[in-house]
VEXLUM-637314 format. One record per residue: x negated, y, z negated of N, C-alpha, C in turn. Coordinates in nm, 3 decimals. Last residue first. Example, Ala and Ser with C-alpha at 12.3 -4.5 7.8 and 13.67 -1.06 7.14 Angstrom:
       n_u       n_v       n_w      ca_u      ca_v      ca_w       c_u       c_v       c_w
    -1.285    -0.225    -0.708    -1.367    -0.106    -0.714    -1.290     0.003    -0.787
    -1.319    -0.569    -0.780    -1.230    -0.450    -0.780    -1.320    -0.330    -0.780
//
This chain:
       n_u       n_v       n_w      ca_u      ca_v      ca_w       c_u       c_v       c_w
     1.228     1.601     3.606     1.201     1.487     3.645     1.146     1.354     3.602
     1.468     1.798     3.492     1.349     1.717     3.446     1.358     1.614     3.500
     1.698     1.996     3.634     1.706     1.893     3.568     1.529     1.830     3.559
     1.712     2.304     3.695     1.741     2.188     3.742     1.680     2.077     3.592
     1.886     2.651     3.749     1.801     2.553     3.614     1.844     2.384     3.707
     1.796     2.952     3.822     1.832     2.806     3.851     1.739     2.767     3.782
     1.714     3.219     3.718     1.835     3.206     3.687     1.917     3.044     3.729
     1.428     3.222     3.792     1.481     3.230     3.659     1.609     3.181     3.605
     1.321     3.065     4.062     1.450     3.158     4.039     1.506     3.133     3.895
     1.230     2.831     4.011     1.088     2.970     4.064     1.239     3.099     4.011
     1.367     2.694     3.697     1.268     2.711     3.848     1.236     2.829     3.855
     1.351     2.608     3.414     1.382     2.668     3.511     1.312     2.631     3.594
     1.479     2.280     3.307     1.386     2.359     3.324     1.410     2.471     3.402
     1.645     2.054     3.010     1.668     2.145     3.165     1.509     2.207     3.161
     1.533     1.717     2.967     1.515     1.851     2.926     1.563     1.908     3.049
     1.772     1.403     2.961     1.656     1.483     3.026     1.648     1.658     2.955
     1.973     1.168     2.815     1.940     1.347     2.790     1.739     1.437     2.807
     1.883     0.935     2.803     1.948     1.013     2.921     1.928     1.197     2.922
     1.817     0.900     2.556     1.738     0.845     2.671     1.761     0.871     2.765
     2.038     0.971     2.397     1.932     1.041     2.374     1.827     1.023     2.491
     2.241     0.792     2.438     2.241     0.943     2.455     2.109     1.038     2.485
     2.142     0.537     2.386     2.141     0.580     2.526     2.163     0.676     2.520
     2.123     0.575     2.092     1.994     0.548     2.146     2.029     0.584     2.282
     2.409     0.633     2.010     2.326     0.726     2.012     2.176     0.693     2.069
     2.475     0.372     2.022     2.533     0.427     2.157     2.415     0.550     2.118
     2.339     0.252     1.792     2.285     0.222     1.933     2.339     0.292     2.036
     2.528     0.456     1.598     2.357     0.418     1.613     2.316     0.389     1.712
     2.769     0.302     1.677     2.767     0.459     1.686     2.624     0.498     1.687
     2.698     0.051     1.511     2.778     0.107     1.658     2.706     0.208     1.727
     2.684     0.146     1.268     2.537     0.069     1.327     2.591     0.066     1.508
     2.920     0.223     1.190     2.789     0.321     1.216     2.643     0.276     1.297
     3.063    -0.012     1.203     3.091     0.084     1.286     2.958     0.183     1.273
     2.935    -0.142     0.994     2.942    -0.205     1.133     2.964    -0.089     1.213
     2.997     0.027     0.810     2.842     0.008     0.836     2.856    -0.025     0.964
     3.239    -0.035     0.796     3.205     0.093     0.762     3.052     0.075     0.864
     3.277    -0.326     0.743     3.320    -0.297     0.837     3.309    -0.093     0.928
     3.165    -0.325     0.474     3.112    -0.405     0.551     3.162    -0.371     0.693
     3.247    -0.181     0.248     3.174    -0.089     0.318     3.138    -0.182     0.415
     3.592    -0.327     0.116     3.443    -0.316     0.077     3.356    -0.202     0.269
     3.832    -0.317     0.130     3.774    -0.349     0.040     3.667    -0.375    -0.010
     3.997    -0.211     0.411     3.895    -0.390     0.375     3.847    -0.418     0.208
     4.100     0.031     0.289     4.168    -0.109     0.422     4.145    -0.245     0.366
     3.893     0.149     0.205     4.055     0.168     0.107     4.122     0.031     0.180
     3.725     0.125     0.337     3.709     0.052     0.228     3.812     0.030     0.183
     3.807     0.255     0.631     3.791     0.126     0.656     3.732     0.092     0.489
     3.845     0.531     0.409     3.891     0.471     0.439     3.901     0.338     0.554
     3.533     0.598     0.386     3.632     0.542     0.280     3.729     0.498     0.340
     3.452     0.621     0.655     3.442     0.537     0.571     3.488     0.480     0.433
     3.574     0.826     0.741     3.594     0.706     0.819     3.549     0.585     0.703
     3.506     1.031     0.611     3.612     1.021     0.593     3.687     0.864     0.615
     3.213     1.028     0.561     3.249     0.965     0.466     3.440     0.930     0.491
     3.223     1.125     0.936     3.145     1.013     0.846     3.214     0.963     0.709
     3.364     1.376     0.925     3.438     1.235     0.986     3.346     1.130     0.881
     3.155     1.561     0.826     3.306     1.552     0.741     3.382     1.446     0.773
     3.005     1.568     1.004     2.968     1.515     0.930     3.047     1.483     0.815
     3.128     1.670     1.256     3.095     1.514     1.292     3.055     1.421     1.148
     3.142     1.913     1.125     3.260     1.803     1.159     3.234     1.673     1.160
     2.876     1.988     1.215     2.964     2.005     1.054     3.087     1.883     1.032
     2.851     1.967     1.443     2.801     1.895     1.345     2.862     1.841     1.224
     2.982     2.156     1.553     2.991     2.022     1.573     2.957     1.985     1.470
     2.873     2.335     1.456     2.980     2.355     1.431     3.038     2.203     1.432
     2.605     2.281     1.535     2.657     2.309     1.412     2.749     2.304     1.343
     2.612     2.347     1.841     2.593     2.221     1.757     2.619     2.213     1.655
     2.660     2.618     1.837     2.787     2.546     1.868     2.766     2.400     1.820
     2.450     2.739     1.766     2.541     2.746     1.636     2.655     2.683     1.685
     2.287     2.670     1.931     2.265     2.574     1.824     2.365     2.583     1.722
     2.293     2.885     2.075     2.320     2.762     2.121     2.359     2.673     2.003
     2.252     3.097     1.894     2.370     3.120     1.969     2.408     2.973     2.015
     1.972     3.065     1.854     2.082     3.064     1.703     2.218     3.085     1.785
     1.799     3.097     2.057     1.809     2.913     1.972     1.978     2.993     1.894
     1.742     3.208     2.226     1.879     3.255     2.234     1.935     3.123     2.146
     1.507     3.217     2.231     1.528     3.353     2.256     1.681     3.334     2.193
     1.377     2.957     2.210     1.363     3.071     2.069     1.471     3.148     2.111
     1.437     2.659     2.423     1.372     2.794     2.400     1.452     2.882     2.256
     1.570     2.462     2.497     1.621     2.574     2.549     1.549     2.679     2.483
     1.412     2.193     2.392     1.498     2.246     2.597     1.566     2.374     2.674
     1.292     2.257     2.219     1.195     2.233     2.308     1.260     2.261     2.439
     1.552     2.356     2.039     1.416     2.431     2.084     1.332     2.421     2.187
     1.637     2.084     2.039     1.733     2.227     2.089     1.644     2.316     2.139
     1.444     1.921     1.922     1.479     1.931     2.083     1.535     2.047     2.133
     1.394     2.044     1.673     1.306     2.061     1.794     1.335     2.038     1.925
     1.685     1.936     1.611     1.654     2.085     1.592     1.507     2.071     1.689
     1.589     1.676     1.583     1.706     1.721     1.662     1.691     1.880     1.724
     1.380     1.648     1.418     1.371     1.640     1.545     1.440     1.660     1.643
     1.457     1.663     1.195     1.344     1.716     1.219     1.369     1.709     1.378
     1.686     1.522     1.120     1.718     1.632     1.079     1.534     1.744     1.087
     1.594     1.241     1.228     1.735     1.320     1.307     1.716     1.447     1.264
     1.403     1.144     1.036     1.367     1.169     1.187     1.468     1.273     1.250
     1.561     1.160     0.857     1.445     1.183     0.831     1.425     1.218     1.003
     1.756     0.892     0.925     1.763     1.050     0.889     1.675     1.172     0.869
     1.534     0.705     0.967     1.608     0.729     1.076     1.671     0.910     1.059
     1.413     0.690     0.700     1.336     0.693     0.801     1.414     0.788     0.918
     1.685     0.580     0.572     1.585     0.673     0.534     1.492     0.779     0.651
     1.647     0.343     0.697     1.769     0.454     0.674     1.706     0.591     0.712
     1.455     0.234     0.574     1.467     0.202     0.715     1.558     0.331     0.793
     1.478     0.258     0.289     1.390     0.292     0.382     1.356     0.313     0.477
     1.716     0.122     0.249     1.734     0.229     0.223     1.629     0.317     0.330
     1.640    -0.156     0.298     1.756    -0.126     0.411     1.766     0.044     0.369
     1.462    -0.195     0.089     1.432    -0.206     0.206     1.477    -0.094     0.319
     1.591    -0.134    -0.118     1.495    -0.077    -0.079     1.496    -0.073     0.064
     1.748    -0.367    -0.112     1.844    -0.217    -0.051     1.748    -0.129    -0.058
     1.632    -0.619    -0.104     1.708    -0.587    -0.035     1.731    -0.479     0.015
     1.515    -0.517    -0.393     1.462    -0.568    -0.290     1.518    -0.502    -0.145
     1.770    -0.562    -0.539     1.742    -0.445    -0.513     1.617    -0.437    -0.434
     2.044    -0.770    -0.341     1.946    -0.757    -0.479     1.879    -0.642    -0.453
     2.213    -0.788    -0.134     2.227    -0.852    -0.257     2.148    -0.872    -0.355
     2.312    -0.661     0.199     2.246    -0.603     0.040     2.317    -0.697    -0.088
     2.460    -0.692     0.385     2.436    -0.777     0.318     2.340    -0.758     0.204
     2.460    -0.420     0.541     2.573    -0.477     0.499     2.581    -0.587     0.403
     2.181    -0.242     0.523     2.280    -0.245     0.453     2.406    -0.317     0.396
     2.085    -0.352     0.813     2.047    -0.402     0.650     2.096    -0.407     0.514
     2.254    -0.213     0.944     2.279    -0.338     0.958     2.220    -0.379     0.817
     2.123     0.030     0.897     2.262     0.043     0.834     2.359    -0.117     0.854
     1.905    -0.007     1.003     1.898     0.090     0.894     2.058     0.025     0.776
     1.935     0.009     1.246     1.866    -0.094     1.162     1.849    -0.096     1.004
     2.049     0.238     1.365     2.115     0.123     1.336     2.028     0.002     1.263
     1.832     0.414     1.229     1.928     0.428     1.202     2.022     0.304     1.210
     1.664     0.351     1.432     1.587     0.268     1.263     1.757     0.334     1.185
     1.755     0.409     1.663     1.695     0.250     1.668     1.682     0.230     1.492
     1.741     0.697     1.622     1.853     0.594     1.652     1.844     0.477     1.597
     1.470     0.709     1.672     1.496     0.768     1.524     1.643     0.701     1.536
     1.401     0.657     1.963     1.368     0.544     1.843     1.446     0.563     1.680
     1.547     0.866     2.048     1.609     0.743     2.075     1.565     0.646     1.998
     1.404     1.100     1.972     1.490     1.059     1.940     1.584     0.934     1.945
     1.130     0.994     2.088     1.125     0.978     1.991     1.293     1.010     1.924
     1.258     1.001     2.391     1.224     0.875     2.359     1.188     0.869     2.227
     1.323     1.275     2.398     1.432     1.199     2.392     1.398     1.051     2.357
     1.053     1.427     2.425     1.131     1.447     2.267     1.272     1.322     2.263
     0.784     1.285     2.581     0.944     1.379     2.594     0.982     1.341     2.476
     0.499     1.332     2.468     0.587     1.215     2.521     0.690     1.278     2.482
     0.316     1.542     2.382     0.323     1.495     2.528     0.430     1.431     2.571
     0.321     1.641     2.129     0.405     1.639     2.198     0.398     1.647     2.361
     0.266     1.306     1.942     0.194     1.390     2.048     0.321     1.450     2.120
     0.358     1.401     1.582     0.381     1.282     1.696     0.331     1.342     1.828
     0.352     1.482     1.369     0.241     1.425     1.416     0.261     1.386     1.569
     0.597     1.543     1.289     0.512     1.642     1.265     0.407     1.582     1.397
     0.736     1.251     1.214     0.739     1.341     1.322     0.673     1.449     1.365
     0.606     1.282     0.954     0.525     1.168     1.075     0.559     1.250     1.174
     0.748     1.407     0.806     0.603     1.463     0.818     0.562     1.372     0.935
     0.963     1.306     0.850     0.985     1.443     0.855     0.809     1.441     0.893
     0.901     1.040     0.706     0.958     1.074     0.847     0.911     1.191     0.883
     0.882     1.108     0.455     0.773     1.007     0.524     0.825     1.100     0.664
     1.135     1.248     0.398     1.038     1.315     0.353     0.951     1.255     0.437
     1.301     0.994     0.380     1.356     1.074     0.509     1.186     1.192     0.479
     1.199     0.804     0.177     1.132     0.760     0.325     1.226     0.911     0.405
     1.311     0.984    -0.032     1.121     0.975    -0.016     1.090     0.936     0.110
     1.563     0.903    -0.010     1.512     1.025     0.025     1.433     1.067     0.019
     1.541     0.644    -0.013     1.605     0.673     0.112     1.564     0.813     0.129
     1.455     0.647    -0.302     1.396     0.596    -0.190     1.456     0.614    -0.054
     1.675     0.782    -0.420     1.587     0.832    -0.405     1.468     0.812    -0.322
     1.851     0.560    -0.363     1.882     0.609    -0.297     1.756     0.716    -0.290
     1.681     0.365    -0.560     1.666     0.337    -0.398     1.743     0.451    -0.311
     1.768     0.480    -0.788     1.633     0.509    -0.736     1.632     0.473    -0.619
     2.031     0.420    -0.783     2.041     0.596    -0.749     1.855     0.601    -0.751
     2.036     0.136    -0.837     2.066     0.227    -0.748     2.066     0.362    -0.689
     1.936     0.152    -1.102     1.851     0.098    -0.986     1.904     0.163    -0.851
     2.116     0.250    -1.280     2.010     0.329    -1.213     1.900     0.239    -1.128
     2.330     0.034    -1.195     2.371     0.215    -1.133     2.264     0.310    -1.156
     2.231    -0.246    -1.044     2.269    -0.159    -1.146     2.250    -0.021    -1.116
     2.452    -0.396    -0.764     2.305    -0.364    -0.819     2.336    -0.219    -0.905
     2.628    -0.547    -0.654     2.557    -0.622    -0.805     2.503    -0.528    -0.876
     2.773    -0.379    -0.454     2.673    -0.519    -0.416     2.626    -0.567    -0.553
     2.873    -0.177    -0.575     2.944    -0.299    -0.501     2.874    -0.440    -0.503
     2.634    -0.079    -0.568     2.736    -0.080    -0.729     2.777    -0.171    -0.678
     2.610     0.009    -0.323     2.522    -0.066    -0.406     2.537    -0.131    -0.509
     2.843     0.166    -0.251     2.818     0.047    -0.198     2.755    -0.068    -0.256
     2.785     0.351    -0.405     2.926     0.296    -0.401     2.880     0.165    -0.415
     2.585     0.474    -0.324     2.532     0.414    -0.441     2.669     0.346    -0.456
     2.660     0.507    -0.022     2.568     0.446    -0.060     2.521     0.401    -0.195
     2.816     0.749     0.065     2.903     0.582    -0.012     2.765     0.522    -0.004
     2.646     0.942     0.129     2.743     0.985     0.050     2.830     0.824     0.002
     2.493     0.836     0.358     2.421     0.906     0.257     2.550     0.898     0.161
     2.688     0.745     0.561     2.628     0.616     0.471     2.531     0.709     0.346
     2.879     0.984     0.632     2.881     0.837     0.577     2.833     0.738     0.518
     2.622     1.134     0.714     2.705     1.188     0.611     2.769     1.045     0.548
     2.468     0.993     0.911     2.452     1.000     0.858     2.522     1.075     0.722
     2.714     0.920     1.124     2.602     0.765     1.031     2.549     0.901     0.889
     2.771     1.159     1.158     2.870     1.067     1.085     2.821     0.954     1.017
     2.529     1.222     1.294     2.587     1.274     1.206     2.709     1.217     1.086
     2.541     1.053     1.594     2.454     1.043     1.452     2.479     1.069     1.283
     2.713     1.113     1.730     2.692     1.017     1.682     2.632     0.960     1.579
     2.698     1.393     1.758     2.869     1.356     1.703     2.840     1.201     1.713
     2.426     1.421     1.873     2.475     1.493     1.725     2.579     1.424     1.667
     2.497     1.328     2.147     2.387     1.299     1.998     2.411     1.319     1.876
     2.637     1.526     2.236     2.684     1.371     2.216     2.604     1.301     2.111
     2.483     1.722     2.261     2.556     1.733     2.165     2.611     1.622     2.135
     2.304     1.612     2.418     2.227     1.660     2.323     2.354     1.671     2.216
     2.513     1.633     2.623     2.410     1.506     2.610     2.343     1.533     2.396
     2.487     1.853     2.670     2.633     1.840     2.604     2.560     1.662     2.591
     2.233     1.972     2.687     2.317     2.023     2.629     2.419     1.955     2.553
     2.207     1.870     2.959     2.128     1.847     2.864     2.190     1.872     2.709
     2.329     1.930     3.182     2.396     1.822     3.058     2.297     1.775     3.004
     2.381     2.312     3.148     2.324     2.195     3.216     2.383     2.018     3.126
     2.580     2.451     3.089     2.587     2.419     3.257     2.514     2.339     3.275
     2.508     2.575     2.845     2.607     2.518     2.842     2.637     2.427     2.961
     2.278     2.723     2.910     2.275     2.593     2.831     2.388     2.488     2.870
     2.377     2.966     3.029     2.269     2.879     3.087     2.296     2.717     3.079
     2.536     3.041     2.815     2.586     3.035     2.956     2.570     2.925     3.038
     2.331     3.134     2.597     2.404     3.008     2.588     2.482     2.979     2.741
     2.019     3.137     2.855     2.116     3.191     2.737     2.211     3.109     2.714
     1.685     2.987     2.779     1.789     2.997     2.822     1.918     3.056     2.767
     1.353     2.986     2.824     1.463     3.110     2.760     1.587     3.090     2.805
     1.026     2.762     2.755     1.224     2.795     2.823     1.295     2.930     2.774
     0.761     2.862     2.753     0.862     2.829     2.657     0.967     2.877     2.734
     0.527     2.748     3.052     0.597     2.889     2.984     0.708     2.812     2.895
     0.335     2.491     2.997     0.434     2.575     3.079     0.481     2.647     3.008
     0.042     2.349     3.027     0.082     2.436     2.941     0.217     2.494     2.991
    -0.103     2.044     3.200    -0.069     2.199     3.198     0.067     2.199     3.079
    -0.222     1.742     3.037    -0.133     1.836     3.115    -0.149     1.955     3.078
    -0.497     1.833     2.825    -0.476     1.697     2.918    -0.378     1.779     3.047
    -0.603     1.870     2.543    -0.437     1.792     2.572    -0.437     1.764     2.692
    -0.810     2.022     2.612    -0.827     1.880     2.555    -0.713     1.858     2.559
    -0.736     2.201     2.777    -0.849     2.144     2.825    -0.870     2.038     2.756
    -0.530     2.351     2.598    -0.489     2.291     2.768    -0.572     2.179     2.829
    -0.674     2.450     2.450    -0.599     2.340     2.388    -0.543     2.240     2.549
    -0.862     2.673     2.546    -0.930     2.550     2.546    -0.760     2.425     2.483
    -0.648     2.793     2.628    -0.726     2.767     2.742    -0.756     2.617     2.649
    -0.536     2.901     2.314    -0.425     2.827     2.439    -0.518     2.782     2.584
    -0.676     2.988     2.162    -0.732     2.884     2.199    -0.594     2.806     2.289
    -0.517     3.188     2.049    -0.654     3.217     2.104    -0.720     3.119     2.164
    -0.293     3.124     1.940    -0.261     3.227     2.044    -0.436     3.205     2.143
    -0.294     2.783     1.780    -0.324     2.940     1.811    -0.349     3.017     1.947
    -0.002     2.572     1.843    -0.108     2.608     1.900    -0.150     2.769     1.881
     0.255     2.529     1.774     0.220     2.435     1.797     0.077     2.442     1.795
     0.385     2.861     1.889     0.408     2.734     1.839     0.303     2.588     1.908
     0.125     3.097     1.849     0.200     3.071     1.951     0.294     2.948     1.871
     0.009     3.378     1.553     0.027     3.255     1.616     0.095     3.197     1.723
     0.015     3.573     1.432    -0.103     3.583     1.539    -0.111     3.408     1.593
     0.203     3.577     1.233     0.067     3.508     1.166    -0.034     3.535     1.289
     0.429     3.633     1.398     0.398     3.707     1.279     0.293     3.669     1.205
     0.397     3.426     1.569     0.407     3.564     1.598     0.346     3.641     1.520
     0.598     3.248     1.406     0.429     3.191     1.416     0.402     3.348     1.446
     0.858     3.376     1.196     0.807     3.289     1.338     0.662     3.306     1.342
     0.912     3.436     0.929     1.009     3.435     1.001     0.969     3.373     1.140
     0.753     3.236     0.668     0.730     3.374     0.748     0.858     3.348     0.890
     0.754     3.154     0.362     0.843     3.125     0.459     0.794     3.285     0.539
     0.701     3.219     0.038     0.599     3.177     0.136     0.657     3.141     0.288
     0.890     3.280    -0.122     0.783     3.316    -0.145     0.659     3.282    -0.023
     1.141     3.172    -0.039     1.114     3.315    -0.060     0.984     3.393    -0.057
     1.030     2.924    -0.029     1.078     2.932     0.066     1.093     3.114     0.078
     0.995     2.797    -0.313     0.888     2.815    -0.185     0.930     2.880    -0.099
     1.232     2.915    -0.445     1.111     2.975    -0.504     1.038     2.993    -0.366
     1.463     2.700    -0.370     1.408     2.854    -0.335     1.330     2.919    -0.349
     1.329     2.434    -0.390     1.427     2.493    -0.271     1.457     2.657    -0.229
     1.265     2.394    -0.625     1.192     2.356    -0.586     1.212     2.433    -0.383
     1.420     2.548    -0.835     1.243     2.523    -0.847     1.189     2.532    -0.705
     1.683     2.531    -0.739     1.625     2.692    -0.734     1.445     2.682    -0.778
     1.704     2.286    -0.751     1.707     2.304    -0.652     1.688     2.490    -0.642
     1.634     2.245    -1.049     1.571     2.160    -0.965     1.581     2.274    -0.755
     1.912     2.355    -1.123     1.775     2.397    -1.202     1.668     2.350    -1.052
     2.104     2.177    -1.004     2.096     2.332    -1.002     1.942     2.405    -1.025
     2.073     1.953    -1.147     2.017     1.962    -0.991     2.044     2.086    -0.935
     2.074     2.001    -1.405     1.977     1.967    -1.379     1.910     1.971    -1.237
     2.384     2.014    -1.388     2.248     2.211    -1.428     2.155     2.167    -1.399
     2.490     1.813    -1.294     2.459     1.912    -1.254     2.394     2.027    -1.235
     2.402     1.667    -1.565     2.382     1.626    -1.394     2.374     1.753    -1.314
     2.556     1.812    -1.740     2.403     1.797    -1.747     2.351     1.752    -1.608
     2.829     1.722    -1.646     2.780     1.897    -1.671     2.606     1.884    -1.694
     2.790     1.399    -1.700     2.787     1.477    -1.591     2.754     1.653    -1.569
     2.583     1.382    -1.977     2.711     1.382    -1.905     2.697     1.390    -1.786
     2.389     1.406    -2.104     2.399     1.507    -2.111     2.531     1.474    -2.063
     2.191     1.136    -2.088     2.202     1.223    -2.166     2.291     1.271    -2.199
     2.300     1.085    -1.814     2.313     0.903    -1.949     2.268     1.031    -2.049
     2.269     1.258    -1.638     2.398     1.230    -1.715     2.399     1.133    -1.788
     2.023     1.211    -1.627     2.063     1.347    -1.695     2.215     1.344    -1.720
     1.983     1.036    -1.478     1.914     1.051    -1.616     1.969     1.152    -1.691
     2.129     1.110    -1.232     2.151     1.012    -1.306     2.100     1.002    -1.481
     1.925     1.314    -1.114     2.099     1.359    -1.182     2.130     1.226    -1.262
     1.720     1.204    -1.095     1.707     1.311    -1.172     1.842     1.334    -1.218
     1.829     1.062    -0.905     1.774     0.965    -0.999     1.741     1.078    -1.120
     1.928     1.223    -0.650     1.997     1.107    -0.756     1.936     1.036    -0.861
     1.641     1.363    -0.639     1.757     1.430    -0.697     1.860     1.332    -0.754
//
């Protein structure tokens, strides 16, 4: 999309930038999604993850037992610190990522690099979050969801250290990719945790308090960062702080055990 809007304003202007990523985003963003989007697996004769019909034999080659999908209500949620762990996540991440997605061709401009070289590496930041998205897909879900969020951290602050010394376009590939990667991971995998720890029944009640968060956490990001530029005069002290906020989000995530019920529906303990 930045490299499609870019071309289209060395044409057309900016008003051409726009119809172009208007056009683009009713191709490509609503068409599939109207046309082929089914509301839950259920509705195909499906379970998540696994057909309804082969839940024995999937048990028999994955290895561990199968446990019932969590149902917790928001009440529930709210009491365990999985939850507010999970939300600490969010109000760290989120800001890396609204902040460095949104001053990133700034930055690049800053650094030497020409304004459509730049808006392709940002397109590269948004080919490697696409890589991600599908890897995570893959990933066995044997190994608890907090150690693959804690790595998606790890390429976030690595992500955004690479960034600070960007001096050729080499360089901001690179550091875009790495980025890339990390966001890519956050906006797939976050949302599965919510799911994996608290279950379908009551996902859009819990999740709409993350959200809310979110939203915010993601309106701080560019806020913080323009201004440590308006200060310093450049994104070097911006980054520093996100690459911060990156590694504290790795211990959030490594702590933040799944709740479970017990034999009594209504006690929830903590994952051993």
């Amino acid at each position: 999309m930045p490299l499609i809007a870019q071309l289209a304003m060395r044409q057309h202007g900016w008003r051409g930038g726009w119809l172009a990523i208007g056009f683009v985003t009713l191709l490509i963003g609503f068409l599939p999604v109207w046309l082929l989007m089914v509301r839950r697996p259920e509705d195909l004769g499906l379970v998540p993850d696994r057909a309804a019909g082969n839940t024995a034999d999937f048990a028999t080659k994955a290895g561990p037992a199968i446990y019932p999908e969590p149902s917790l209500s928001r009440k529930q949620a709210l009491g365990t610190s999985a939850f507010w762990l999970l939300l600490l996540y969010t109000v760290l991440v989120y800001p890396v990522q609204a902040g460095v997605s949104l001053q990133q061709a700034a930055h690049l401009i800053e650094r030497g690099i020409e304004p459509t070289i730049a808006a392709t590496i940002v397109s590269t930041f948004s080919l490697m979050s696409a890589v991600a998205s599908a890897a995570c897909g893959i990933l066995p879900r044997r190994v608890p969801i907090r150690y693959s969020l804690a790595l998606i951290g790890g390429f976030l602050a690595a992500g955004t250290l690479a960034m600070v010394g960007i001096s050729s376009a080499k360089q901001g590939y690179f550091a875009a990719a790495l980025f890339g990667f990390g966001i890519g991971g956050v906006l797939t995998l976050l949302p599965i945790a919510w799911a994996d720890y608290f279950g379908r029944a009551n996902f859009a009640a819990i999740r709409g308090i993350a959200l809310s968060v979110q939203v915010i956490a993601q309106a701080a990001g560019p806020l913080l960062s323009g201004a440590l530029h308006d200060w310093t005069g450049n994104y070097r002290w911006a980054l520093q702080c996100f690459a911060v906020l990156s590694c504290l989000s790795v211990a959030a995530a490594l702590t933040a055990r799944g709740p479970r019920i017990g034999i009594n529906p209504i006690q929830i303990t903590e994952e051993q």
